[in-house]
C-alpha positions in Angstrom: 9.0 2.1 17.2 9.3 5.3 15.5 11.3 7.0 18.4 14.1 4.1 18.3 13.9 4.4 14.1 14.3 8.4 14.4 17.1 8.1 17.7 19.2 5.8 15.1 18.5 7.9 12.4 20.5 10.6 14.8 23.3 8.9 15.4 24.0 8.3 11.6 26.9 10.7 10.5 24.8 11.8 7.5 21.6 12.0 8.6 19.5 13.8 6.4 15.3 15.0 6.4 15.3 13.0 3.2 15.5 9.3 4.5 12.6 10.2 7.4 10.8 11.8 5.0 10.7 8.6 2.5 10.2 6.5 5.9 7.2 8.4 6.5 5.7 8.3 3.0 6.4 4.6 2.6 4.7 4.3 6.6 1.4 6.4 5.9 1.2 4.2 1.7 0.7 1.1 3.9 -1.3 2.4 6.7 -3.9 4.5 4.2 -3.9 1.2 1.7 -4.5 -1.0 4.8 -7.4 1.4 6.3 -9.1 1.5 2.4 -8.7 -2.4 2.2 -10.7 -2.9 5.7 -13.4 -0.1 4.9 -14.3 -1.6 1.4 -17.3 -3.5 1.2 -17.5 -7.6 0.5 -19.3 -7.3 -2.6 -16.4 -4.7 -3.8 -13.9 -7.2 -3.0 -15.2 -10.4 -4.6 -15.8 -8.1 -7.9 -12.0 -6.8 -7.9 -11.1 -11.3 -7.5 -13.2 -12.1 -10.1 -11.7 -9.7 -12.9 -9.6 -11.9 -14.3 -12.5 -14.5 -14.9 -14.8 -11.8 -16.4 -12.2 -10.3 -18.7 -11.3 -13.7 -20.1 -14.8 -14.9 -20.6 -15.6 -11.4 -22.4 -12.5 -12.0 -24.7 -14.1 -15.0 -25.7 -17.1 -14.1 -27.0 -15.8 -11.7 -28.7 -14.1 -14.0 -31.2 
């Protein structure tokens, strides 16, 4: 997939290092997000879905 990506990128008039640089960066975001997302634990996970229930029940107790 990346060879057709960078063999259209060739054939552009203007191709410049900028756009496969930005490919690559916005590439290796997802991949390094999706590798961190599979190696965190369960227990991590169900803390980070119940913040918005913990914050709102801490708000009100402290009014």
């Amino acid at each position: 997939m990346f060879k057709f990506i960078k063999q259209y990128a060739e054939k552009m008039d203007h191709a410049q290092v900028y756009p496969m640089i930005s490919l690559v960066i916005f590439f290796l975001f997802f991949v390094v997000l999706l590798a961190y997302v599979k190696k965190m634990s369960k227990t991590h996970s169900s803390e980070l879905a119940n913040i918005p229930f913990t914050e709102k029940e801490e708000s009100t107790n402290i009014l």
